[in-house]
N, C-alpha and C positions, 0 to 999 in steps of 0.2 A: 321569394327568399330561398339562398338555396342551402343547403343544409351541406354544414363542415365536416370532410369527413376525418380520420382518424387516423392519421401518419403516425403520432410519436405510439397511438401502444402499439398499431402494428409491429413497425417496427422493433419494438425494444421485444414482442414474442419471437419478431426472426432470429434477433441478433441471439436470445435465449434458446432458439432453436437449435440453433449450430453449436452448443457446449456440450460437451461429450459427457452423459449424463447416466445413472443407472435407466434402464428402461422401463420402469414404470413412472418416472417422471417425464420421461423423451412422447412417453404415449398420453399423459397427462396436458406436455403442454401445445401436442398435434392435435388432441381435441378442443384444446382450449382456443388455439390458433383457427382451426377450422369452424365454432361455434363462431366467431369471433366475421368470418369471412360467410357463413353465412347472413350474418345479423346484417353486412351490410350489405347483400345480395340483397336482402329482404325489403333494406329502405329505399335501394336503387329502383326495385321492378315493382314494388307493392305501392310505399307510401308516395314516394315523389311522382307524381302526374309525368305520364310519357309524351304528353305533349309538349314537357321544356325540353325536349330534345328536339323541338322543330325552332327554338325560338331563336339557337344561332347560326341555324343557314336560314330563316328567313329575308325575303328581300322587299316585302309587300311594305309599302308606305302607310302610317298610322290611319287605321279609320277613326273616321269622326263620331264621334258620340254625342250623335244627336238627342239632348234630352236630357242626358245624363252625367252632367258637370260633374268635377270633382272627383274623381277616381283617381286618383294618384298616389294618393295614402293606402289603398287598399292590400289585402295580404293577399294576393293571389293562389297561395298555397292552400291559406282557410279557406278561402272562396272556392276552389277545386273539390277540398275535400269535402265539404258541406255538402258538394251537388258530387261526388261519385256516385254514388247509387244511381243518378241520371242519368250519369256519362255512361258506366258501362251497361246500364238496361239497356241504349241502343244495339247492343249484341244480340238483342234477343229479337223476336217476331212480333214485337209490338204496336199495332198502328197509331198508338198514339206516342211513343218514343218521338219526344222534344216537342210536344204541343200539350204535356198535361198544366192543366189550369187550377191553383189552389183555390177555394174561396172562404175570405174570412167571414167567421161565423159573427157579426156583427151585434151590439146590444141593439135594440128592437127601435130605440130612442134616433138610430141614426137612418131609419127606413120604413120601416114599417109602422110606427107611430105617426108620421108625415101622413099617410095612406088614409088611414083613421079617421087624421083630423085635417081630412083634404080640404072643406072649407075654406080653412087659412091662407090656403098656398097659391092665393091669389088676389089681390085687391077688386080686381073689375070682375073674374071671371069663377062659374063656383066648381072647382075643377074638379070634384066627388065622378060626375059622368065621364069626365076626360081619363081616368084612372083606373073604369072597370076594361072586360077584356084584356085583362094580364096589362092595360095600358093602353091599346089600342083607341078605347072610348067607346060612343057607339054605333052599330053599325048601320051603315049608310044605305038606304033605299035606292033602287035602280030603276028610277019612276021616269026616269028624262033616258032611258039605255044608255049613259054614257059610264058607268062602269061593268064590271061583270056582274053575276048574280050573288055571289059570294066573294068573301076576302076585302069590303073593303069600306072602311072605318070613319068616323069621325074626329080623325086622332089630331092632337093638341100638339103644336110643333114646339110646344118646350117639354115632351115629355119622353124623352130618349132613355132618363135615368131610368124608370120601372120598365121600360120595352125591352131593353141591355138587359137588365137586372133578371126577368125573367127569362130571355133568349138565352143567358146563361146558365139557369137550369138545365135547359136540353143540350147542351157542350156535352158533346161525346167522350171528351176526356178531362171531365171534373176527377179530382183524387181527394183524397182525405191524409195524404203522405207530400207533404210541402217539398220533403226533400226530395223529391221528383218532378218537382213543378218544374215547368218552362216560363209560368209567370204568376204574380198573384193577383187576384181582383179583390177591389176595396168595393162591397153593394153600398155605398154610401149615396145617398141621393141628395148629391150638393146643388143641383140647381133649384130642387123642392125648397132645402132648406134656405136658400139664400133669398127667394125667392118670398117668402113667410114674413119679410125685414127687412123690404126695399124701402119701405115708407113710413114714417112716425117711427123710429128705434132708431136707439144710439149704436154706435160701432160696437160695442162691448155685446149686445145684442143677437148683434148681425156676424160678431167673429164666433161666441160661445161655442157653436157646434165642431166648428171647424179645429178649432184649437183642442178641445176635447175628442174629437178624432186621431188628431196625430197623437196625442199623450197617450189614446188606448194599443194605437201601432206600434210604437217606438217601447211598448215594454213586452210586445211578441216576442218569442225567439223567432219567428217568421218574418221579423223586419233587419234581427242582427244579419243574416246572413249575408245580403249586402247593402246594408242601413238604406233599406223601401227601396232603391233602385230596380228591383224587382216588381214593384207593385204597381198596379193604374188601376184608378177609377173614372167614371163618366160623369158627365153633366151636360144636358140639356139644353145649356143659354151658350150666350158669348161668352167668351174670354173674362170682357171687361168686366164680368159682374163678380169676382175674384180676386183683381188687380186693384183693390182701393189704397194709392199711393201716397198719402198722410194717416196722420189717427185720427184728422179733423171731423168733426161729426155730420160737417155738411159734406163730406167726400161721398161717393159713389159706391157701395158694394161692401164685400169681406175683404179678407186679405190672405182667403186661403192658397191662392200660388204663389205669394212669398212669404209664407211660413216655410223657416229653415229644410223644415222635414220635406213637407210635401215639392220643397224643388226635386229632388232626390225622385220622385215620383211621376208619371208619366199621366196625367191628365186629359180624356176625348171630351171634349166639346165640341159645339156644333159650331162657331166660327172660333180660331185660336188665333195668338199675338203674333205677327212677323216679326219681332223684333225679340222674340223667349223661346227658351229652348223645351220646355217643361210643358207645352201643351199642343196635342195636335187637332186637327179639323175632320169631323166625321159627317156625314149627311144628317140634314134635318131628316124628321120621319113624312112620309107622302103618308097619302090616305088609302096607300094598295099595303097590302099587309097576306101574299101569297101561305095558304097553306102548303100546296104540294108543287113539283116543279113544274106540271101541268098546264095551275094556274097562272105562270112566267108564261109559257109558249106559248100557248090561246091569246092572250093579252098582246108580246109581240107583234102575235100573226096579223092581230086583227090593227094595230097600229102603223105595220105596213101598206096595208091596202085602203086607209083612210085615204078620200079624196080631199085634198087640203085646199081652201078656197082662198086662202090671207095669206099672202105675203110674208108677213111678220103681225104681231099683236102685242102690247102692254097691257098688264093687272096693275094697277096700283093709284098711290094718289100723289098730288105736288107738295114739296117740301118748303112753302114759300118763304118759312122762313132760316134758314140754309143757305145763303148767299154760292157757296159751292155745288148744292146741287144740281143737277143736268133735266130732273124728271119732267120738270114745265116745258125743257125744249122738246122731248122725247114726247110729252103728250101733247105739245099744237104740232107735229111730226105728224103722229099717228092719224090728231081730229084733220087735217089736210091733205089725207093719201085714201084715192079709193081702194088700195089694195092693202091697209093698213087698217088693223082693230085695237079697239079701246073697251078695256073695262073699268070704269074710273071708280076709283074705291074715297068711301067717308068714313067718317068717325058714326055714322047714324044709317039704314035700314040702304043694304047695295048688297047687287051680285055679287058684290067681290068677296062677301063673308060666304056663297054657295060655294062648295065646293063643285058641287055640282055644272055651275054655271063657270068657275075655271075653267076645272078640265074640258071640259066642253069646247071652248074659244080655242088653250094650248091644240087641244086635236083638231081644230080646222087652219093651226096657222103650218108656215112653214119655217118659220124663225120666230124666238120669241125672245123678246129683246129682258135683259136682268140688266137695269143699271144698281148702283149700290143704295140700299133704303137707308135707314138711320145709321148703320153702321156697312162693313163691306159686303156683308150676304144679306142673301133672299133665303127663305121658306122655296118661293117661289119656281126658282132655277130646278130644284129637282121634280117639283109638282109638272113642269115643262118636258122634262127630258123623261119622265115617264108617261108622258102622252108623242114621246118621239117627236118632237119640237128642238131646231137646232136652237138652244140658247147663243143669244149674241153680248157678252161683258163690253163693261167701258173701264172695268178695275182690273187687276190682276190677281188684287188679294179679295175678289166677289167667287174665285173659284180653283183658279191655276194655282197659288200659293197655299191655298187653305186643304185642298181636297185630295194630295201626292197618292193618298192611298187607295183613292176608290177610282180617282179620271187619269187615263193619258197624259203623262209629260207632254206629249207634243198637241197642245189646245188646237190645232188647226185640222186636227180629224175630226173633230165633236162639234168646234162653235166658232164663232168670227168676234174678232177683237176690234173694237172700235175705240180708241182713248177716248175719254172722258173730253181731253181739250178740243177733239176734231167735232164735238157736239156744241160744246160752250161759247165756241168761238164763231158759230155756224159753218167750218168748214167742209162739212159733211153731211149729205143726204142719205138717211137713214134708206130709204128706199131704193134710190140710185145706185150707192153701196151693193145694198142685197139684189137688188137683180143684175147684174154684174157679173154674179156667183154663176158657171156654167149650169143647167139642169144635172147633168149626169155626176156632177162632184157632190150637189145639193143631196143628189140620192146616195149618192157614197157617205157621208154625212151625215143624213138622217138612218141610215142602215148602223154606222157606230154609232149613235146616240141609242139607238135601239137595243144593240147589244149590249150595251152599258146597264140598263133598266133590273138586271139581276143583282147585281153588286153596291145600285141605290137605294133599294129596298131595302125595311126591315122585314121579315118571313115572323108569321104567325108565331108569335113565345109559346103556343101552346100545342103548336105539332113542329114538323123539321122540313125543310126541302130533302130531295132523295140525292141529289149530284151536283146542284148549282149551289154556289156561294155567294151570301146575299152581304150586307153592310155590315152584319154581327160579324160575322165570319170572315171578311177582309178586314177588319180591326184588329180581332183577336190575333189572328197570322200576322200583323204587320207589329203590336206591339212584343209577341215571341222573336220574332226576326228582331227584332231591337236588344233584347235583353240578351237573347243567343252572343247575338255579335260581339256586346259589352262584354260580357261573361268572358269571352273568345281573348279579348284585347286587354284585359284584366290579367288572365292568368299568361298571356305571353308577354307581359310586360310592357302593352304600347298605351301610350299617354298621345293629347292630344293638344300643344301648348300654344299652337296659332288659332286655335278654335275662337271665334267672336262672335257671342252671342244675339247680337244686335244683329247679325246679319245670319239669323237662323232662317229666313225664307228663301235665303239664296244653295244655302246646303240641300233644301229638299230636292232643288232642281237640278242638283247636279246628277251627270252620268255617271252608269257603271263604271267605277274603276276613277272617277275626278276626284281630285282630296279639298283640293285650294279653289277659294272663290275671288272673283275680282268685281268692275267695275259690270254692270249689268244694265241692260236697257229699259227695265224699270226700277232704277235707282227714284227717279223723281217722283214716284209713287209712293214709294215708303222711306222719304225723308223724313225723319220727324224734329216736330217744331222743338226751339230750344226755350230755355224757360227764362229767367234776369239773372240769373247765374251763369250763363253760357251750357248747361247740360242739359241732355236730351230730355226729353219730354213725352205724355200724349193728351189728348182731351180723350180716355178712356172714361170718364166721369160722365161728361155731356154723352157720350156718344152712346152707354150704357140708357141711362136716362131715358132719353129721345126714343129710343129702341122700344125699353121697355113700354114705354107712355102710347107708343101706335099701334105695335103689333100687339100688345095684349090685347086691345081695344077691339081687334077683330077677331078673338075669338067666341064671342057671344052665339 
């Protein structure tokens, strides 16, 4: 908005200027004319942000605001002024200038009470052991050498929310002054809670917390500033356990990502929607849990010089009842190839619940194949690529669409793509495929898969890495780069009107400097089914479900 300035009184003191006047009026109304010329000196250089003076020779095309609908009503001048104290601390020698992180001090009921009364927050599993070690669980014996001797855990791969929660203690630039924040964090532990009221409760149950979260945000003055757009919290599960898309009581999940408020807000999960703008994809947790940078290089070193004996290998079990799924051809693949390993996982007493006995197979294979489980990730894929295992997807959204912040845009440095249909339809030899791959690229390959292993990681909540940046730490920079940007396109005035949110997985993968997305070569991947109304759709219910019903099952 920009502010009117003030022709007619100027004016009418020059016109009074020029009347031939006794001279203590002439000096009366030079001062009065000159306070007058100061005052608006003062709103030009002090109040009005010197950044709207870039905004009409600007020529840079609107970014997208990914995440972050609805900006268009906003006051950009409030929004500036709200965050001066931000803007102009970067003058100073600050190293944390545009990475300081609020955190709201939350009632106990939305975190720490879950902790307490850990028993709950599991049907099959008693998740009290999964929860000590700041979250980690406990720690894991090196009785077979296949870990190191420290660092590494029995950690429960729905338990991201207390691991974050904690790793954000050691944030080098917590503040206690929001108006300096570059972003705010919600410790809210939405996959705990959702998780407590998968089964036997009605919706009314399963939303209470949720709904009671945003009513406590939206009467912060920390949420007016630019209503939550500021804010993210984590969660632990899929997506879908969030998205329940009726109030019917046999629906699937909460409806925490589309409460009004919380779209406004930036949500990590460990798989997120291709088709919503409101939540992104962060790493499940592995069972390496690095104190010092040390314990990354050691680990590395010693994963280069493994002698790999398998070709490729599979962890998992058949979906037989999935008419889509691939994993029955992937596993009579595997039991048919001498240079192919099988760890075949049940619902009752298998390697596949040792971690132990994973990592173990990942470190002897040379590819290790992730097709998609119940829904489109695996646990698995990073348990792989931190044993230096090139993962091979048959989805897009098992890693390339879901993971923009922590993997390479370009998937052909890390892993091999095999569609789904060149499996199903038998046209492709899983084996034939991978040896194919020249030696010396396979080693180029499994060397960036290796360099990757710092940024998959979550690092011990209860000390810091010294110079590497583990999975906290690529989050937290990539949701400040987010809210920065907004901020940025906010106070210059740029809006974003062809934005289509349904085609939020095609924006991630755009290049520096691309605005506009078109027709993409995995369109056919993320069509989604239409309903007897002719409008989009998902089975996010079943596929929630399914999810929860197997992988919890393995974690006993």
């Amino acid at each position: 908005m920009r502010r009117r300035p003030l022709p007619g009184i100027l004016s009418n003191q020059m016109e009074k200027s020029t009347i031939k006047t006794p001279n203590s009026r002439i000096f009366f109304l030079a001062s009065l004319s000159a306070f007058f010329w100061l005052l608006l000196l003062y709103f030009h250089f002090i109040i009005l942000p010197q950044s709207t003076t870039t905004t009409t020779t600007t020529t840079t095309p609107p970014r997208k605001n990914f995440g972050f609908p609805d900006v268009k009503n906003q006051n950009p001048i409030q929004i500036h002024q709200k965050n001066l104290t931000f803007i102009t601390s970067s003058l100073e020698t600050d190293p944390c200038v545009g990475r300081y992180i609020y955190v709201h001090d939350l009632p106990s009921r939305f975190n720490q009470d879950m902790l307490r009364d850990c028993k709950s927050l599991s049907l099959w599993t008693n998740m009290c052991k999964f929860v000590t070690n700041a979250g980690l669980g406990p720690p894991l014996e090196n009785v077979d050498g296949v870990f190191s001797d420290t660092g590494w855990y029995a950690t429960n791969q729905f338990a991201v929310d207390v691991i974050f929660a904690n790793r954000m203690k050691q944030y080098e630039c917590l503040t206690n002054d929001s108006s300096i924040a570059a972003a705010v964090f919600v410790p809210f532990y939405a996959g705990f809670d959702i998780a407590r009221y998968l089964w036997g409760y009605n919706i009314s149950m399963r939303d209470a917390a949720s709904i009671d979260l945003v009513d406590w945000l939206v009467k912060r003055p920390e949420w007016s500033v630019m209503n939550g757009r500021d804010h993210f919290l984590v969660a632990g599960r899929i997506t879908w356990d969030f998205r329940r898309l009726s109030e019917e009581e046999t629906d699937w999940g909460n409806k925490l990502l589309f409460l009004p408020a919380a779209k406004n807000m930036s949500m990590l999960v460990v798989e997120s929607s291709p088709w919503n703008a409101n939540d992104f994809g962060i790493p499940y947790p592995t069972y390496f849990h690095p104190a010092k940078d040390a314990d990354v290089f050691v680990w590395q070193e010693r994963m280069r010089r493994l002698e790999r004996k398998w070709l490729f290998s599979f962890a998992g079990a058949p979906r037989p009842d999935n008419p889509k799924s691939i994993r029955g051809q992937i596993i009579e693949q595997c039991r048919s190839s001498k240079v192919g390993k099988l760890l075949e996982c049940d619902f009752g007493e298998s390697k596949c619940h040792s971690p132990s006995s994973i990592m173990q197979m990942f470190q002897g294979s040379l590819f290790c194949l992730q097709p998609q489980g119940d829904s489109y990730t695996r646990r698995s894929a990073f348990d792989s690529m931190l044993a230096g295992c090139i993962p091979v997807f048959f989805h897009p959204g098992s890693a390339y669409t879901q993971y923009t912040w922590h993997l390479p845009k370009d998937y052909t440095k890390y892993s091999v793509f095999i569609p789904e249909d060149d499996i199903r339809k038998r046209n492709v030899s899983i084996e034939e495929r991978l040896s194919q791959i020249p030696e010396e690229q396979v080693r180029i390959m499994r060397e960036e898969v290796i360099s990757l292993i710092p940024r998959l990681v979550y690092a011990d909540p209860r000390s810091k890495l010294e110079t590497l940046k583990d999975a906290f730490d690529v989050s937290v920079q990539a949701v400040i780069d987010k809210v920065t940007n907004l901020r940025k396109d906010i106070i210059e005035g740029r809006t974003d009107e062809n934005f289509i949110e349904e085609n939020s997985w095609k924006y991630a993968l755009l290049d520096e400097g691309q605005r506009e997305v078109g027709p993409h070569e995995w369109d056919p991947f993320f069509s989604k089914p239409k309903d007897g109304n002719g409008e989009s759709s998902d089975s996010s219910a079943e596929v929630a479900k399914n999810s929860w019903k197997n992988e919890q099952r393995t974690q006993s």
